[in-house]
C-alpha positions, 0 to 999 in steps of 0.5 A: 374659083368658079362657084357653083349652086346645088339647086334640087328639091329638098323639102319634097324629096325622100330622106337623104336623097337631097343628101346623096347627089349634093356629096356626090357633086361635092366630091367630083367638082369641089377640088376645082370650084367652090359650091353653094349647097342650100343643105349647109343650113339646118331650117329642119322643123322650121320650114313654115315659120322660116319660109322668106328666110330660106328663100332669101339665103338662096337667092343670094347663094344663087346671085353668088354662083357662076353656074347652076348644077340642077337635079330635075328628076321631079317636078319642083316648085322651088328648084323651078323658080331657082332655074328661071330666076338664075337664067332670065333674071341674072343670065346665069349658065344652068346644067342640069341632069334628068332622067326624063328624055328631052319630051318628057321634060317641062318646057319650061325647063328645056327654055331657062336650063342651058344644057339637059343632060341624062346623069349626075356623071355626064352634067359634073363631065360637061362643068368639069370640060366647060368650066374649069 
């Protein structure tokens, strides 16, 4: 079974929304693929003091994936650094879904995800046709 990383801002995302995609994803894909969500551990009030160690579970989560589910709606240090470091360093399929159209997006992003598309619903389509 395929393993898929959740990637997505968090920290500096509004309450719950981090929540509502992840178990909209977790519905529609998680019968055919196993995923790695970086919400399943709790670092609530403890961001600071637990920085490397939220970082290193990620990575590892990341290293552990065959394919990246991203939610570029904003502009996100750390879902960026995910995104470069699963595509350039590991070589990894990345999906992500934006509302930005394809000039608004971040150069960077177009160059590391591997497909950009315009919803939740088309990204978990185009992993369902492609990967399972």
């Amino acid at each position: 079974m395929k393993k898929i990383y959740l990637c997505g801002p968090i920290m500096d995302e509004y309450e719950g929304i981090a929540r509502e995609w992840r178990k909209f994803a977790a519905k529609r894909l998680g019968k055919q693929f196993a995923l790695l969500d970086p919400m399943r551990r709790n670092f609530k009030d403890r961001e600071v003091d637990s920085a490397n160690e939220i970082v290193e579970f990620d990575l590892q989560d990341i290293r552990n994936s065959d394919i990246l589910l991203v939610n570029y709606n904003k502009a996100s240090i750390g879902t960026a650094m995910e995104v470069f470091y699963a595509s350039n360093n590991l070589g990894k399929f990345v999906v992500a879904f934006s509302p930005f159209d394809f000039k608004n997006c971040n150069p960077w992003m177009i160059r590391y995800c591997t497909k950009i598309l315009p919803s939740l619903e088309s990204a978990v389509a185009y992993i369902k046709t492609h990967f399972a």
